[in-house]
N, C-alpha and C positions, 0 to 999 in steps of 0.2 A: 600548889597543884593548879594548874590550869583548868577553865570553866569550859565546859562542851555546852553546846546548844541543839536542838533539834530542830529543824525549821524546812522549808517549803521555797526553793529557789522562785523567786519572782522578775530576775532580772539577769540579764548575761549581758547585758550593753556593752560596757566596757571591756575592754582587753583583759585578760587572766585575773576576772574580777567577775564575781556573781553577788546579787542582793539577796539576802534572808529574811524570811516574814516567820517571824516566830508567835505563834499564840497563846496565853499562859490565862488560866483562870484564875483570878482574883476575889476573894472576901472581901467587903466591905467592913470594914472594924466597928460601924456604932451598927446598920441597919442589917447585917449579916446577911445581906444579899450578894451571889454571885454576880460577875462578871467578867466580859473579856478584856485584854489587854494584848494588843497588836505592839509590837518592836521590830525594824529592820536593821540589818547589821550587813558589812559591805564583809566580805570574806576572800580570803586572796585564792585561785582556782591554777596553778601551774599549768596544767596542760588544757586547759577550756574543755574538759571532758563534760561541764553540768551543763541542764537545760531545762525550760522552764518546768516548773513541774515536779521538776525531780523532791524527793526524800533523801536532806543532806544531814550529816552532824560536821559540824565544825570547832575549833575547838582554839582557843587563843593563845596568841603567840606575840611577840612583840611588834611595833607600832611598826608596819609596812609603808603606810602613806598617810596622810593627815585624817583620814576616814576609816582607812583596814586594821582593825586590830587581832581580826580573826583567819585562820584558814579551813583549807578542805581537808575535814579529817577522811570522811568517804561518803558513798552514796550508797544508803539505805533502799530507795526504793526507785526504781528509773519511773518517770511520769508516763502513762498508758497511752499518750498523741502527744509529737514532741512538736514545737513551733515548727521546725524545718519540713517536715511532713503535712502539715497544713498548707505550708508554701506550697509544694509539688500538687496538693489538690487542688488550690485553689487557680495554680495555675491553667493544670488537665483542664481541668472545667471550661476554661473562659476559650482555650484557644479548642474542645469540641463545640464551646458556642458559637462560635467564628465559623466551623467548617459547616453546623449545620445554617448557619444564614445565607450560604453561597448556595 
């Protein structure tokens, strides 16, 4: 049976490739103190539909490329401001600061 994961896309750089940051709480075996534990996992995206932000599960499949052992099984949750839209503001912005310096 194949392993799913649930994790938090952090990365779309690559071509039909997105990065996973998965979080997992952890015991401590003598002091029985919690903690966290951070893992990223490279997961193959066919169509580049994720974006930063997003709530993925992915779910493994056999080795794609020397790093991907994972894909997109779907996306749980779309992130509430996606990078591309920060673009287009950050844009707006600069070129009304431009019109109002003239």
């Amino acid at each position: 049976m194949a392993k799913t994961l649930t994790g938090t896309v952090s990365s779309t750089a690559p071509d039909k490739t997105i990065v996973i940051t998965v979080h997992t709480r952890k015991t401590h075996p003598i002091y029985k103190k919690q903690y966290t534990s951070t893992s990223r996992y490279m997961a193959h995206d066919e169509n580049n539909e994720c974006h930063v932000g997003d709530k993925v599960v992915i779910v493994e499949t056999r080795p794609l490329s020397a790093r991907k052992r994972y894909k997109l099984e779907k996306i749980v949750e779309k992130a509430a401001i996606s990078k591309e839209d920060l673009d287009v503001i950050d844009s707006s912005s600069k070129t009304e600061d431009k019109e109002a310096d003239k």
